[in-house]
DSSP file (Angstrom, degrees, kcal/mol; ACC not computed):
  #  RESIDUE AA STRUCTURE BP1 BP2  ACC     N-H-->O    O-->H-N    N-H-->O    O-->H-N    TCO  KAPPA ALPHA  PHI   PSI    X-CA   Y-CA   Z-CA
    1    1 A X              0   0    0      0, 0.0     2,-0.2     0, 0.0     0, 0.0   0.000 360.0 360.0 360.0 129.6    0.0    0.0    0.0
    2    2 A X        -     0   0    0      1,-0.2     3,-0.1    39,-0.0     0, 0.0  -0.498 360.0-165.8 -79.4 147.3    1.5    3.4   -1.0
    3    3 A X        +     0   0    0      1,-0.3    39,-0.3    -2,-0.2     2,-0.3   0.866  65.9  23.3-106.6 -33.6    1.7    5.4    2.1
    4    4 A X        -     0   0    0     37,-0.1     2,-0.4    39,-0.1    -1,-0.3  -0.998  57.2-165.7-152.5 126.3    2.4    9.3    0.9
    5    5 A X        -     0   0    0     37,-1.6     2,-0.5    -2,-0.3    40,-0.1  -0.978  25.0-137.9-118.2 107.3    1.4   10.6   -2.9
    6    6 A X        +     0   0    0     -2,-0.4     2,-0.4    19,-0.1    19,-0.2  -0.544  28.2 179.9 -77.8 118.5    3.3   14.1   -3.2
    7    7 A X  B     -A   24   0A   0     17,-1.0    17,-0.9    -2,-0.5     2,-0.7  -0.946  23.3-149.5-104.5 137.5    0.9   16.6   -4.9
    8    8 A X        +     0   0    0     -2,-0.4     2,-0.3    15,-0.2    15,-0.1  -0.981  34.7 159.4-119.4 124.7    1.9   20.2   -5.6
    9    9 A X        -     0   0    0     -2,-0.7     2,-0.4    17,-0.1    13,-0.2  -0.933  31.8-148.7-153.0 124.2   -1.4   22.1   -5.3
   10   10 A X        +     0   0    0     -2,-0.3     2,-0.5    11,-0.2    11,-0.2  -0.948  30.2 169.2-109.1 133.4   -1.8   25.7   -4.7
   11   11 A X  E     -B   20   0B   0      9,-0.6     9,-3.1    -2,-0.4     2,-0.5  -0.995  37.4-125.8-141.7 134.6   -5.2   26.8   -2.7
   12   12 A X  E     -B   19   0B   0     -2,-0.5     2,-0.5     7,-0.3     7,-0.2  -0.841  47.6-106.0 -85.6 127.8   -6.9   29.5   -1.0
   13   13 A X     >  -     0   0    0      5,-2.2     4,-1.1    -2,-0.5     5,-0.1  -0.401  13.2-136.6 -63.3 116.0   -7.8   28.4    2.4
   14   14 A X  T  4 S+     0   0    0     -2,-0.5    -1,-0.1     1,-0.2    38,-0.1   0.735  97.0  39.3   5.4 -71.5  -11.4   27.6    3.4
   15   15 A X  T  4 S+     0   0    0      1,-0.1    -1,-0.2     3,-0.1    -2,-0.0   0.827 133.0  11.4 -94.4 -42.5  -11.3   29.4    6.7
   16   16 A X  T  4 S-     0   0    0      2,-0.1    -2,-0.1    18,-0.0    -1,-0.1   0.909  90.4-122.6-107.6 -18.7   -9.4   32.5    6.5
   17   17 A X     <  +     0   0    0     -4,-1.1     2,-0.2     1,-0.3    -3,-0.1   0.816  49.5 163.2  85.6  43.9   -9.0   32.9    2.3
   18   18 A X        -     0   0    0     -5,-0.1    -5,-2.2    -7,-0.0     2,-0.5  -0.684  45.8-123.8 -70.3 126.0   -5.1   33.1    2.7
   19   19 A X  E     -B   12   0B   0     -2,-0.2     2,-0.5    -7,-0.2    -7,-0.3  -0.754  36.6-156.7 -79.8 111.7   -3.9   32.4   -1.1
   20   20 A X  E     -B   11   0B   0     -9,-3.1     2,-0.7    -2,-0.5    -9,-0.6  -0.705  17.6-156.1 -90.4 122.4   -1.2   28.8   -0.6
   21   21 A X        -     0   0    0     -2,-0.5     2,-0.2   -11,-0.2   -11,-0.2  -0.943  20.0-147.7-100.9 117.6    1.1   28.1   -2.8
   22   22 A X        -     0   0    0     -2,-0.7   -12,-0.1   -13,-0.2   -14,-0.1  -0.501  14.0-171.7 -94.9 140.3    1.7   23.9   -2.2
   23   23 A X        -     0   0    0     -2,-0.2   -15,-0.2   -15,-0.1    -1,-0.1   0.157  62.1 -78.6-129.9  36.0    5.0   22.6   -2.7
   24   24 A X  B    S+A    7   0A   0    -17,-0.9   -17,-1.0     2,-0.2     2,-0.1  -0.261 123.9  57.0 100.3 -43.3    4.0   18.8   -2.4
   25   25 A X  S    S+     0   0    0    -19,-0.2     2,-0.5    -2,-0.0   -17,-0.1  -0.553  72.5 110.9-109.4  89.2    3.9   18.7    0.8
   26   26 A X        +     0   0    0    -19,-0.3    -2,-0.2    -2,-0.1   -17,-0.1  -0.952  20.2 162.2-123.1 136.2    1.7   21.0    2.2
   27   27 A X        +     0   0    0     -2,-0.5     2,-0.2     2,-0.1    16,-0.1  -0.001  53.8  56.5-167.2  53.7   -1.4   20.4    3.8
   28   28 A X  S    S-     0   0    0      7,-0.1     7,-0.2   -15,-0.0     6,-0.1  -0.929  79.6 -99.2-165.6 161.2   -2.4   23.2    5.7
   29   29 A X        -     0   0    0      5,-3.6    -2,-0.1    -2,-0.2   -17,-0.0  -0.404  33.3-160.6 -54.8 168.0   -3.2   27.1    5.7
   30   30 A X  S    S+     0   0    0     56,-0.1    57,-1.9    55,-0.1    -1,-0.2   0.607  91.6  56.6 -71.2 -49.0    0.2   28.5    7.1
   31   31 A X  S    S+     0   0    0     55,-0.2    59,-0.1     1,-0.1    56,-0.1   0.915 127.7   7.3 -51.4 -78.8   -1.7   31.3    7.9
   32   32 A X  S    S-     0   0    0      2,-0.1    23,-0.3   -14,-0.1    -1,-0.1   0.278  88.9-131.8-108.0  -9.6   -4.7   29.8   10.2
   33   33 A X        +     0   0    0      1,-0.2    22,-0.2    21,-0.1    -3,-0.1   0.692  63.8 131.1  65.2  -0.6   -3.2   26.5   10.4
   34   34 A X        -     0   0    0     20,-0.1    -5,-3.6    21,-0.1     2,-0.3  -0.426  33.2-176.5 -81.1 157.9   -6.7   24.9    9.4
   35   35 A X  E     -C   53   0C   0     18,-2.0    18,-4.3    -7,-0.2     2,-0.5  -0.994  22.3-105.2-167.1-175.2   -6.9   22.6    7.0
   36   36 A X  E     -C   52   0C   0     -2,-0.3     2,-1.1    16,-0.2    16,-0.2  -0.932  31.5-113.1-137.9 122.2   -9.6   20.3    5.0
   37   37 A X  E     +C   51   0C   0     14,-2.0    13,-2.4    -2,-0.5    14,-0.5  -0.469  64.1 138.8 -24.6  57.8  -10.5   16.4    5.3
   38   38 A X        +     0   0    0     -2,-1.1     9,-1.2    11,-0.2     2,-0.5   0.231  49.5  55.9 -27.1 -30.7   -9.1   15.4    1.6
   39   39 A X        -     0   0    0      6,-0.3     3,-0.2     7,-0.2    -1,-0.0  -0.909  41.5-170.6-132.8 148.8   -7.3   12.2    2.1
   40   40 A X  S    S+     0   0    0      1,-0.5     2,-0.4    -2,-0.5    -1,-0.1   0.547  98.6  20.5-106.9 -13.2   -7.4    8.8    3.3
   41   41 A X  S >  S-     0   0    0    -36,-0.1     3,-2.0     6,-0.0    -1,-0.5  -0.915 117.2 -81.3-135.2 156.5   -3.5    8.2    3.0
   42   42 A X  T 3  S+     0   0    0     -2,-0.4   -37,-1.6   -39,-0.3    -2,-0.0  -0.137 113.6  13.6 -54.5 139.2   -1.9   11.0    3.0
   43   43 A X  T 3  S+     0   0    0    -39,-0.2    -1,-0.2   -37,-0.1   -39,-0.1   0.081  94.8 106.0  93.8 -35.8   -1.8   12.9   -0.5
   44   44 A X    <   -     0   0    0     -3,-2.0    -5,-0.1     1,-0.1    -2,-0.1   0.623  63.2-155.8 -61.8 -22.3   -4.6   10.6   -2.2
   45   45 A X        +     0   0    0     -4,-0.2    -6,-0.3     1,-0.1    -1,-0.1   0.780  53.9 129.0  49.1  40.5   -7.0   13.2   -2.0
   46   46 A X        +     0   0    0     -5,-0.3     2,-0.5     2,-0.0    -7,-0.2   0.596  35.9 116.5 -98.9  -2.3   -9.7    9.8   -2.1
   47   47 A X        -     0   0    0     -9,-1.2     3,-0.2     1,-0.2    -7,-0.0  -0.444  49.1-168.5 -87.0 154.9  -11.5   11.3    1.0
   48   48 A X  S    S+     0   0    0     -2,-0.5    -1,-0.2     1,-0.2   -10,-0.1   0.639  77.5  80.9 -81.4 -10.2  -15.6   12.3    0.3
   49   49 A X        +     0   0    0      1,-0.1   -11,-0.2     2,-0.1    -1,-0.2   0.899  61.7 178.7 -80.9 -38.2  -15.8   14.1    3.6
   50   50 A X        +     0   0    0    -13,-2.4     2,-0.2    -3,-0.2   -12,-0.2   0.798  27.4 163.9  73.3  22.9  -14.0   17.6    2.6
   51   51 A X  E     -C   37   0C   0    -14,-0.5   -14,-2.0     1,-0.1    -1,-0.2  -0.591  48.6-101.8 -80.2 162.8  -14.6   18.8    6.2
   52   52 A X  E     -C   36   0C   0    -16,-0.2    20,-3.6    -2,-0.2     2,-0.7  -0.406  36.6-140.5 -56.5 129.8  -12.9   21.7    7.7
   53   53 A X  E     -CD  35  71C   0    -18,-4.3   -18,-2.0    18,-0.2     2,-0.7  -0.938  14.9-144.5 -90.0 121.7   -9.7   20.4   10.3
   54   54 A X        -     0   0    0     16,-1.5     2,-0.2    -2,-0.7   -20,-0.1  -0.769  13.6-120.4 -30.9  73.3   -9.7   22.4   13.0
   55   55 A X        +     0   0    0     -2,-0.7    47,-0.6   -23,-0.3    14,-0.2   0.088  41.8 172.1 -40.9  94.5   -6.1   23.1   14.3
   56   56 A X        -     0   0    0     12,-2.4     2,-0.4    -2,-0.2    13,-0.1   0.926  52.8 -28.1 -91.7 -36.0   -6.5   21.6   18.1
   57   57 A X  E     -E   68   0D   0     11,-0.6    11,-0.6    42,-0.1     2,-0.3  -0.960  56.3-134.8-139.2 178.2   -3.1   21.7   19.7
   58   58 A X  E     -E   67   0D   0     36,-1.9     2,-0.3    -2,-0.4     9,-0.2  -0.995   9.4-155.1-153.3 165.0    0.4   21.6   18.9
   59   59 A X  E     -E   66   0D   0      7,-1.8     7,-1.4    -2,-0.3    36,-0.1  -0.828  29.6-107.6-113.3 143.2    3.4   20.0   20.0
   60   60 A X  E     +E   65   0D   0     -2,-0.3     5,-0.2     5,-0.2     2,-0.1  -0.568  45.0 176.0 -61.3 154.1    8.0   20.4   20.0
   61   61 A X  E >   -E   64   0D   0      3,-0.6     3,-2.8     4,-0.1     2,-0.8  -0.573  56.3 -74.0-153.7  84.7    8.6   17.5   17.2
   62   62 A X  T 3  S-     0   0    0      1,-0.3    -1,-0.1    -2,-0.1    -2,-0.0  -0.376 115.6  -6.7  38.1 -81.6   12.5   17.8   16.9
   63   63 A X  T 3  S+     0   0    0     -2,-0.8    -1,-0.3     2,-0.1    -3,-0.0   0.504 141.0  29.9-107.8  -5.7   13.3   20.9   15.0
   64   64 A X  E <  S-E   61   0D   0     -3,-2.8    -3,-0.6     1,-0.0     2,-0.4   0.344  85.4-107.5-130.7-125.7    9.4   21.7   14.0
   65   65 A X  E     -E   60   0D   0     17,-0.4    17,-1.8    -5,-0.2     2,-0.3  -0.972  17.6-118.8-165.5 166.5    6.2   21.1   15.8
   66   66 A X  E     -EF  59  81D   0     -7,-1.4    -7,-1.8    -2,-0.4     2,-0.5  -0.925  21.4-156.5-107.9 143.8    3.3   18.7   15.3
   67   67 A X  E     -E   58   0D   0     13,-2.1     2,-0.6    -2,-0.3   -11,-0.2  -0.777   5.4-147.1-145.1  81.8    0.2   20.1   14.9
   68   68 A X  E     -E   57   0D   0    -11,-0.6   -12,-2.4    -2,-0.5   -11,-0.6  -0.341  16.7-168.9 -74.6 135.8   -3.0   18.0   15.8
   69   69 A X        -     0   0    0      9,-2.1     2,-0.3    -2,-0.6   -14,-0.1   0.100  10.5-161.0 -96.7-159.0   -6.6   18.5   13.7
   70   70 A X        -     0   0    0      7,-0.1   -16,-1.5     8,-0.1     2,-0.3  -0.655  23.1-126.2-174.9 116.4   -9.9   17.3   14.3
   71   71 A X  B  >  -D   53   0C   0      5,-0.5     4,-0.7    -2,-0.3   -18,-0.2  -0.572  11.8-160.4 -66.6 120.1  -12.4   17.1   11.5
   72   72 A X  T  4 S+     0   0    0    -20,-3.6    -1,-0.1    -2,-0.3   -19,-0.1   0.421  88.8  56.0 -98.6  15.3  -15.4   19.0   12.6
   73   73 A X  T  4 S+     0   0    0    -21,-0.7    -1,-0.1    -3,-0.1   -20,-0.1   0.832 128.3   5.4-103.6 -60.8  -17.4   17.1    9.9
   74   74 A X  T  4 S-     0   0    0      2,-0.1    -2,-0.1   -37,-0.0     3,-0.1   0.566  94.3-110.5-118.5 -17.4  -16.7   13.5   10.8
   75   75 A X     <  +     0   0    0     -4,-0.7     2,-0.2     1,-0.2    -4,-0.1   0.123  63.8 153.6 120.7 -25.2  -14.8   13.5   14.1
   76   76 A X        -     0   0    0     -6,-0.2     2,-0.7     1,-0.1    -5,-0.5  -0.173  26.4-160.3 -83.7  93.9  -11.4   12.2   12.2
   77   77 A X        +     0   0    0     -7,-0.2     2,-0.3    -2,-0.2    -7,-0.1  -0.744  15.2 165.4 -98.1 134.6   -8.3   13.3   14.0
   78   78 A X        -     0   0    0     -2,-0.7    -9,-2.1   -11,-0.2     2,-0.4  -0.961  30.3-126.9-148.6-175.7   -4.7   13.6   12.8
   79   79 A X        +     0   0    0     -2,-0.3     2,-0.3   -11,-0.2   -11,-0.2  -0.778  22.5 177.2 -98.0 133.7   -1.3   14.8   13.2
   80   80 A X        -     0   0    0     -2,-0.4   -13,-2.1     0, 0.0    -2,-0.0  -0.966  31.6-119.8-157.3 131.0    0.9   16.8   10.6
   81   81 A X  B     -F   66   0D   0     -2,-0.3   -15,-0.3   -15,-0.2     2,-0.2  -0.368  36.5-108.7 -63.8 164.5    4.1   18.1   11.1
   82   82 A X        -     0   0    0    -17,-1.8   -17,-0.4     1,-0.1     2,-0.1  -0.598  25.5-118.6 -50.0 146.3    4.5   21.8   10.8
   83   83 A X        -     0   0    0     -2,-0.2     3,-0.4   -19,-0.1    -1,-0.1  -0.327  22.5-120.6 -60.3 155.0    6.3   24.2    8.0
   84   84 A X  S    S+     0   0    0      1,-0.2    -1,-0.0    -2,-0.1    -2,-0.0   0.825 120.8  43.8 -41.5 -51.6    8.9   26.4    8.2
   85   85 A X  S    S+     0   0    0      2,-0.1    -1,-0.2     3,-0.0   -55,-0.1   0.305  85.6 132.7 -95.5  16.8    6.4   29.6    6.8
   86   86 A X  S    S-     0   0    0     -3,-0.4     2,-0.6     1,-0.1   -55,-0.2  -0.573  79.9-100.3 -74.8 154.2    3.5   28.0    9.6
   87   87 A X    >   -     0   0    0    -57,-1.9     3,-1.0     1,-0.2     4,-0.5  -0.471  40.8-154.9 -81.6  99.5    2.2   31.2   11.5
   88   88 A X  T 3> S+     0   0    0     -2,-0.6     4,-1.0     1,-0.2     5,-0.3   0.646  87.0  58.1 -83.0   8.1    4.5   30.7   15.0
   89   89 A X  T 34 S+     0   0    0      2,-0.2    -1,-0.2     1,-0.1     4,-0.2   0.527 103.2  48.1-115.5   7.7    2.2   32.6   17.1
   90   90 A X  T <4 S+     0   0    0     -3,-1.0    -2,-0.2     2,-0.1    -1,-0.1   0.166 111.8  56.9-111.7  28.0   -0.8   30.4   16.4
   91   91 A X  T >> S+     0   0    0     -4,-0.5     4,-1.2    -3,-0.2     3,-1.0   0.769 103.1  43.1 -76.1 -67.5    1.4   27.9   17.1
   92   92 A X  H >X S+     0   0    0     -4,-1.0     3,-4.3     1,-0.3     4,-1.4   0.986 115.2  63.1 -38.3 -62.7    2.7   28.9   20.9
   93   93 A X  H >> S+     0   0    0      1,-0.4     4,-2.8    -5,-0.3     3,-1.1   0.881 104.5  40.8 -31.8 -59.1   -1.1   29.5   21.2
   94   94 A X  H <4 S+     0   0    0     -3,-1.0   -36,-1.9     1,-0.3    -1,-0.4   0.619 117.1  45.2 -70.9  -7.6   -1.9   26.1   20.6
   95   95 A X  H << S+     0   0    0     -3,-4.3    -2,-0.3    -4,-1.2    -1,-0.3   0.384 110.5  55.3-124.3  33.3    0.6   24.7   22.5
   96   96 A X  H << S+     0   0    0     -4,-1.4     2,-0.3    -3,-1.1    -2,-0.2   0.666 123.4  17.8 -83.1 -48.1    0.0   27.2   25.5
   97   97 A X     <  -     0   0    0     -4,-2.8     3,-0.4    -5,-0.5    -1,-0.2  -0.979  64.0-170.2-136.0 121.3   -3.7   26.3   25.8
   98   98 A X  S    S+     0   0    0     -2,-0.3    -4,-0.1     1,-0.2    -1,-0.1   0.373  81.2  65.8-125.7  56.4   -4.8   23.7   24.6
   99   99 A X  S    S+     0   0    0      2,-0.1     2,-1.0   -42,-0.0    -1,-0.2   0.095  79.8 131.9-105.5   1.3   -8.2   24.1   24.8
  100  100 A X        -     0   0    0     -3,-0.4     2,-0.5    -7,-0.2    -3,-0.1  -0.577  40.9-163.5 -90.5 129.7   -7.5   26.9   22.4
  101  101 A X        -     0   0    0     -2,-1.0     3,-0.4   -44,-0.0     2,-0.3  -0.844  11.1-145.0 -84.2  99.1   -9.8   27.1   19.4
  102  102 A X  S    S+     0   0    0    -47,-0.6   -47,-0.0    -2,-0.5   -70,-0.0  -0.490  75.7  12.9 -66.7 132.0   -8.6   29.2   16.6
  103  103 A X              0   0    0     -2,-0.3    -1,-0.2     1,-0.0   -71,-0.0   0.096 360.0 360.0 106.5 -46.1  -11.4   31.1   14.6
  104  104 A X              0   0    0     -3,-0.4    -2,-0.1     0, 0.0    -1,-0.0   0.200 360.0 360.0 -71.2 360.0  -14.1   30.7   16.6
């Protein structure tokens, strides 16, 4: 089973309508950190649910951080490392409280 399909995709984000330029892996705003229920292995873009993720906490991950989501259409949480250009002060945010909701 192929695990990761690199797509290079440029988007405007869902939730704040930040313009992305994807460089194969990306797959989230930088911006708002949110990002949208599209795959069932990463890259595949095979999922039908197409909900908003919710950026729910974040983590240290060696040099970068981990950044957990939460589908607020289907429940489906996972974990994605952070970018270099990711927005560091809604990071520290999420990993200060992390009962903190961005957006809302």
């Amino acid at each position: 089973m192929k695990k990761f399909t690199r797509r290079v995709e440029d988007f405007d984000c869902a939730h704040c309508g930040t313009h992305v330029s994807g460089n194969g892996y990306t797959n989230h705003c930088p911006n708002c950190l949110w990002s949208r229920h599209v795959d069932t292995t990463p890259g595949d873009r095979a999922s039908t649910c197409a909900g908003m993720m919710r950026p729910m906490a974040a983590a240290p991950d060696g040099d970068g951080f981990i950044i957990t989501h939460r589908c607020e259409k289907c429940g489906k949480t996972i974990r994605q490392h952070t970018a270099p250009t990711d927005n560091t002060d809604v990071i520290i945010a999420l990993m200060q409280n992390p009962e903190f909701i961005y957006g809302k």
